[in-house]
Each structure stands twice: as structure tokens, then as C-alpha cells.
matplotlib code that plots the C-alpha trace (Angstrom):
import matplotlib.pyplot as plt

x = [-16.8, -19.0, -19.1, -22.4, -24.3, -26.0, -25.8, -28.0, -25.9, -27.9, -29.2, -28.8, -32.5, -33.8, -35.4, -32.5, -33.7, -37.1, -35.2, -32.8, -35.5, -37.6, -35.3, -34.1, -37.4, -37.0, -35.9, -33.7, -32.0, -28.8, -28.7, -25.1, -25.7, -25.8, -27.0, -24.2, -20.9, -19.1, -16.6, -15.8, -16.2, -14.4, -13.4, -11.7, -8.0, -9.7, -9.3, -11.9, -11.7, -12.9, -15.8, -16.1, -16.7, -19.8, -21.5, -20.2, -23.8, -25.4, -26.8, -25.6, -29.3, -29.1, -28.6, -26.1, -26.2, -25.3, -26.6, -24.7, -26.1, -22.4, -21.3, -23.4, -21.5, -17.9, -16.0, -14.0, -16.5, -17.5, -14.2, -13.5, -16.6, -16.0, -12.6, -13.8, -17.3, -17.4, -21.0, -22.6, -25.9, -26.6, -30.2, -30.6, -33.1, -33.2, -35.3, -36.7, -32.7, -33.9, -36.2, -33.0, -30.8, -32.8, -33.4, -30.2, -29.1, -31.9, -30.7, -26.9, -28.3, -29.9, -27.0, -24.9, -22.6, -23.8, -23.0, -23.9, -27.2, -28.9, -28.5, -25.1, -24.1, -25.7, -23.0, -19.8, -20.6, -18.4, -15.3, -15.6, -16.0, -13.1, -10.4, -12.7, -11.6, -8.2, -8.6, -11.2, -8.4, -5.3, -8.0, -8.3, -12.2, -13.4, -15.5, -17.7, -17.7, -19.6, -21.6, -22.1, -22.8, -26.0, -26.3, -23.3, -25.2, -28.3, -26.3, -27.5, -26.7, -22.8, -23.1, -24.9, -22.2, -19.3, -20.9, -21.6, -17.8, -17.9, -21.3, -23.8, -26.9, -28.4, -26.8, -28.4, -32.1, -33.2, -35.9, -38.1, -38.4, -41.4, -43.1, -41.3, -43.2, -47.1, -46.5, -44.2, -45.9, -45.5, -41.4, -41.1, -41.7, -39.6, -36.7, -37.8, -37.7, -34.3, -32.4, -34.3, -35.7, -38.9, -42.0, -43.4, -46.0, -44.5, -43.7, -46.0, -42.9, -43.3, -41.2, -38.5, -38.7, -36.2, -36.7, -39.5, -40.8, -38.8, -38.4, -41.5, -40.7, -37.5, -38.7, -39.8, -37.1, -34.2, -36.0, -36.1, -32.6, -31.9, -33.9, -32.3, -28.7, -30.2, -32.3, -29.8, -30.3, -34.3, -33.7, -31.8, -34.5, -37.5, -35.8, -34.7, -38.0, -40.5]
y = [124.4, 122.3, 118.7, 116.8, 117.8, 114.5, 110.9, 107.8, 104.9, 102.2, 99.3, 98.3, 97.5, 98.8, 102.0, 104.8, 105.7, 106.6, 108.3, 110.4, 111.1, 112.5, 114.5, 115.9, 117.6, 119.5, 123.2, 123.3, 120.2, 119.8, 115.9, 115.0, 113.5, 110.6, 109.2, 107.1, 108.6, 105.9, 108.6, 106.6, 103.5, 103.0, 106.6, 107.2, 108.1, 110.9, 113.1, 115.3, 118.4, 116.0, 115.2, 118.9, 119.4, 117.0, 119.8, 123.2, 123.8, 124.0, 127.1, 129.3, 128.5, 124.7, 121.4, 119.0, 115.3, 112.2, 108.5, 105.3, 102.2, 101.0, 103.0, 101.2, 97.6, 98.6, 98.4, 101.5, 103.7, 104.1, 106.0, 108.0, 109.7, 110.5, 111.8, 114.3, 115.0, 114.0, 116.0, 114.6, 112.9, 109.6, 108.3, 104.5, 102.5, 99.0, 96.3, 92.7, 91.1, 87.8, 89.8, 92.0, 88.8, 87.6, 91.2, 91.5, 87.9, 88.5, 92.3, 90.4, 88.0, 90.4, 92.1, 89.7, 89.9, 86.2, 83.1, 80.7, 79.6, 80.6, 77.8, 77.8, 81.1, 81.2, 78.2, 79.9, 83.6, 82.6, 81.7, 84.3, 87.2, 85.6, 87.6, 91.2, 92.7, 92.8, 93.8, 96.7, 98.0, 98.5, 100.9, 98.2, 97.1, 94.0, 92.5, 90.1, 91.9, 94.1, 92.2, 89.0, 89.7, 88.4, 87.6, 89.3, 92.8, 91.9, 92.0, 94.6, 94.8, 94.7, 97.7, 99.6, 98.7, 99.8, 103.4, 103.9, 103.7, 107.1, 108.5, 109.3, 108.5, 111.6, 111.2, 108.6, 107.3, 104.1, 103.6, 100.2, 100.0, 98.6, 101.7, 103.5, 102.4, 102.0, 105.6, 107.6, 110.6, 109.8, 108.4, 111.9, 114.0, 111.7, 112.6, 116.5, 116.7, 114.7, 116.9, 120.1, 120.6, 122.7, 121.0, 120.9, 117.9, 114.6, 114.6, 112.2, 109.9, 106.6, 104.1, 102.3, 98.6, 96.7, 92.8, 91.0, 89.4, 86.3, 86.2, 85.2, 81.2, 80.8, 77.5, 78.0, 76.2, 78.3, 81.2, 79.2, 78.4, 82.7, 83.4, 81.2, 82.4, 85.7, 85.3, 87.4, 90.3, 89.7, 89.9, 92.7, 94.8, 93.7, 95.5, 98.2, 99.4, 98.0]
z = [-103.5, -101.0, -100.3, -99.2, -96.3, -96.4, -98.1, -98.9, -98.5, -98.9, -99.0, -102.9, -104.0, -101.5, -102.6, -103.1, -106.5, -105.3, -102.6, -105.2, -107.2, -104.6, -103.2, -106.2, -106.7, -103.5, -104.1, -101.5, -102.6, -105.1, -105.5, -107.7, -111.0, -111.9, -108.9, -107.4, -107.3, -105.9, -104.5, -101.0, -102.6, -106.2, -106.7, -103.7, -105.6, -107.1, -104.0, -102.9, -105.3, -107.7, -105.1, -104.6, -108.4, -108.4, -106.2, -108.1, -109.5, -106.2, -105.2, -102.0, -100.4, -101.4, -99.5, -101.3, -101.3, -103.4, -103.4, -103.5, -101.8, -101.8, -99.3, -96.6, -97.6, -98.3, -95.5, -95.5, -96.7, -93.2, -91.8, -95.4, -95.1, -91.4, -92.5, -94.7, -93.5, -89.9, -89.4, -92.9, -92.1, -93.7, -94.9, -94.9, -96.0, -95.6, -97.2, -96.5, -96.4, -98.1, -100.5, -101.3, -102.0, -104.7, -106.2, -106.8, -108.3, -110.8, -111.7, -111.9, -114.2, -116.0, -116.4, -117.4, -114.2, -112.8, -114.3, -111.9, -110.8, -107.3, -105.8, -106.9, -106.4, -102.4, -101.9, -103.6, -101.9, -99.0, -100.9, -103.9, -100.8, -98.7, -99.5, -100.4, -96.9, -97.6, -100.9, -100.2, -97.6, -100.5, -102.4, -105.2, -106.0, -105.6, -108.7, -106.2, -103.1, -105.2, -107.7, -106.1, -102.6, -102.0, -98.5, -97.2, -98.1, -95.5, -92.5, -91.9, -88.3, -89.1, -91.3, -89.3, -86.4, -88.2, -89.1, -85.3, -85.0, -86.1, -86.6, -83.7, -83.8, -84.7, -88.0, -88.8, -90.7, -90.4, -92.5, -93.8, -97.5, -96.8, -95.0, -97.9, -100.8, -98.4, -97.3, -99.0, -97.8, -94.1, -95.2, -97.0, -93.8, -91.7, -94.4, -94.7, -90.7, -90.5, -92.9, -91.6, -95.0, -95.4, -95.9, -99.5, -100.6, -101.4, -105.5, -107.2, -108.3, -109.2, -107.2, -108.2, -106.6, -108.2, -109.0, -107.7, -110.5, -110.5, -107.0, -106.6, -108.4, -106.1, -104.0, -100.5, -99.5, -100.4, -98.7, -95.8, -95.9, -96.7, -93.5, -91.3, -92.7, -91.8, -88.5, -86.4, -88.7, -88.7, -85.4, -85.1, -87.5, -85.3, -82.5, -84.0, -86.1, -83.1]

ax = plt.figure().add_subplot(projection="3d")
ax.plot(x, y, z, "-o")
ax.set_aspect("equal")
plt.show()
């Protein structure tokens, strides 16, 4: 049975559903269902025939992948998938860090999953991730690395580091949720040429942003303060999409 020949791994809100559901429409594709399998994240003990079986519907002439936006923030994520498939590319699309944060405190909240306000859960991210590392490396979850990880998950410049401790980068998409969502068509042939797909018109998909709404009443000063917490990653993105 096959394993992936790609992944998306991220960033949470940031566009993989649109992503998935895209490619899923392509006939060459076989995307896993549901979309995020969590396999090098939560499901790990599981071993890899069970990863195997998410793919045993593909066809002989299809490309196989899975997307699970937790991959790009888990720290171990990065040398599992190199250990089983060290030539797997990996698509990565990465949103407006500050505009991320706040889509996902409002889809925790929603949830249920965040009991604090945002104010108040900004200040106790620090000491509610402290410990996630070590946790994260016994192959136990972690409830807040995962769910309340607000600012942590915008670095993106750290995530990005550790996966080029073991992918080249030739195995990797960078891509701007932003440019995403203007020009899906142009973002779709940038995706079709980086897997080596064959070219068939963008499908007409509706995209799947997120969060936003309420976002848009969170005081100018706590984006401020988001942006400065953030500035080397801002940074970081300016040079690496200029």
C-alpha cells in the first residue's frame, strides 16, 4: 500500500481546506479523508500500516496526499515524516501571523476550547506552552500547545527552520495565503507545477477563510502589541516572498 507522495502542513487558518479541496478535484490526485490525519502529530503510535491504509483506495496512476496544518507546528513532526518519507514534498501556506492569531482564538472560542479572554489568553500563552516541548517528545499530546497557541504558531520562521533540518528546498512551497485567495488560479499552477501534476483549470471552489469577522473589533492596540511580538517573523516573510 502507498504512503503520501506529498503533504500540506500548514499554517492552521491559513487556507489548507481550500487547498484539500482543490486538490481533491484533480484526477490524478487521492487526497485521505477526512482532511487532517494527524498521523505525525497525535496518531503517531498507530504505526504506519495504519497510515498506509488511509491511502488503499488510491489508484495505480494517482498521486497521494493528506492535510494537517499541525504538522508545520509540532515539533517532532518534522523528523517522523523524514523517517518514513524522506522524498515527500510538503505544501505550506502561510498567512498574515497576527491575522492568524486572532482567527484562531475566535474559532477556540467558538468552539468552546478557550475560556479566557484575549487579552488574557495572549499573557498566559507563555506559561500554559512551557512545558509542550517536552511533552510533545514522550509522544503524549499537548491540550494547549495545540489549542491555545496563538502566537507561538506565527513563527513562522522557526518552523520553517526545523523542516530544513531534513528537507531541501526543492521539497518545499512557500506560499502567501494572501496571493492564495486574490489569485487562486495563478496559486493553482504554482501547486500543479510543484507536484508535477498535469494542468487542468482551477476548480471553481469557494474558499475557506476561517475567522475574520470578529477580528476586525480587536483594538488597534493589541495588534500592535501582536506585531511587534512578531516583527522578526514579518521580517523574515518580507524576505522570503520579495
Amino acid at each position: 500500500m502507498r504512503l503520501p507522495d506529498f503533504l500540506g502542513i500548514g499554517t492552521q487558518k491559513g487556507g489548507t481546506t481550500f487547498v484539500y479541496e482543490l486538490l481533491k478535484q484533480h484526477p490524478q490526485v487521492f487526497m485521505a479523508a477526512p482532511k487532517e490525519q494527524h498521523f505525525f502529530t497525535l496518531h503517531w503510535q498507530q504505526g504506519v500500516d495504519w497510515y498506509r491504509n488511509q491511502f488503499a483506495l488510491a489508484t495505480s496512476d494517482q498521486m497521494c496526499g493528506e492535510v494537517t496544518p499541525y504538522y508545520l507546528f509540532h515539533p517532532e513532526a518534522p523528523r517522523r515524516i523524514h523517517s518514513v518519507m524522506p522524498r515527500t514534498k510538503l505544501i505550506v501556506v502561510l498567512r498574515d501571523p497576527v491575522e492568524r492569531a486572532l482567527s484562531q482564538y475566535f474559532h477556540s472560542k467558538r468552539l468552546g476550547l478557550e475560556a479566557l479572554s484575549l487579552e488574557d489568553a495572549l499573557a498566559a500563552e507563555p506559561q500554559r506552552l512551557e512545558d509542550s516541548d517536552e511533552v510533545l517528545a514522550t509522544g503524549k499530546p499537548h491540550r494547549s500547545h495545540q489549542q491555545h497557541s496563538y502566537v507561538s504558531r506565527g513563527r513562522y520562521e522557526q518552523q520553517i527552520s526545523r523542516f530544513k533540518q531534513f528537507f531541501s528546498n526543492q521539497q518545499l512551497l512557500l506560499m502567501r495565503s494572501e496571493q492564495l485567495f486574490a489569485q487562486p488560479d495563478v496559486a493553482w499552477r504554482q501547486i500543479l507545477d510543484f507536484l508535477g501534476l498535469s494542468f487542468v483549470q482551477c476548480p471553481q471552489q469557494k474558499p475557506v477563510y476561517a475567522g475574520g469577522g470578529e477580528a476586525a473589533n480587536v483594538s488597534s492596540e493589541i495588534k500592535n502589541q501582536l506585531r511587534q511580538q512578531l516583527s522578526s517573523t514579518y521580517q523574515w516573510m518580507q524576505d522570503s516572498f520579495e
